[in-house]
C-alpha positions in Angstrom: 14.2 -4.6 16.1 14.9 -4.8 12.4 15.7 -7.7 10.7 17.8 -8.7 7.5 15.9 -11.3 5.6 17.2 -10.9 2.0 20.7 -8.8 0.2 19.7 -7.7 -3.1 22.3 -6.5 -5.7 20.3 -3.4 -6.4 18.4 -1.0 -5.6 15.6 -1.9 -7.9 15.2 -5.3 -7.1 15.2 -4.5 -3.2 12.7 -2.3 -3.8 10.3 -4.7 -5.6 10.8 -7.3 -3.3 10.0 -4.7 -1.0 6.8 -4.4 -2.8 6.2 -7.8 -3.0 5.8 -8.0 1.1 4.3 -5.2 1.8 1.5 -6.7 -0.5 1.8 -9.7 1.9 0.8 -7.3 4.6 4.8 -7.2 6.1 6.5 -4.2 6.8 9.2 -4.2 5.4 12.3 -1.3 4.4 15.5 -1.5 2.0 19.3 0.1 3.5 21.6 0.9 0.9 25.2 -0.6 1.9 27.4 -0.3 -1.2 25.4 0.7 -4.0 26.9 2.8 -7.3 25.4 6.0 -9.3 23.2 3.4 -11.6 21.6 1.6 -8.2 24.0 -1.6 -8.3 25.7 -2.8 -5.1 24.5 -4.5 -2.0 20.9 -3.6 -0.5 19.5 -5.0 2.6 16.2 -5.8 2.5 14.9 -6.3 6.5 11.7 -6.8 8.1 10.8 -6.6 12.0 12.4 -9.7 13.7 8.8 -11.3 14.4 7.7 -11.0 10.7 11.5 -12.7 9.5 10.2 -15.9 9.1 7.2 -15.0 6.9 8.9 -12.7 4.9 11.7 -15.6 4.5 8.9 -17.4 3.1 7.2 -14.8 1.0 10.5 -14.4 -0.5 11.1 -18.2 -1.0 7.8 -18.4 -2.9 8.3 -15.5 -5.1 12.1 -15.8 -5.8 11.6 -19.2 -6.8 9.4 -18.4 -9.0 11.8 -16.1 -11.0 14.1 -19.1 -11.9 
């Protein structure tokens, strides 16, 4: 089973985070929920339910590193 670990607010930045864990060695795949011509709206970013807590921390890591 699949597993949300992340909502981006485009389809470009789910798709590097994407990136980012599959670098990690994580599986990982992006579903489009409301997203507009230009790639803006919401963008789940999931991961199967025994990697969530690695990705959570992959994700941690990096996206603190973007502030």
């Amino acid at each position: 089973m699949w597993t949300v670990v992340y909502i981006a607010t485009s389809l470009s930045m789910a798709e590097r985070l994407k990136s980012v864990l599959e670098e990690e060695g994580l599986l990982a795949d992006v579903r489009p929920l409301d997203v507009d011509q230009n790639g803006r709206g919401s963008v789940e970013l999931l991961v199967p339910e025994g990697e969530a807590e690695e990705a959570q921390e992959v994700l941690n890591r990096h996206l603190g590193g973007l502030k």
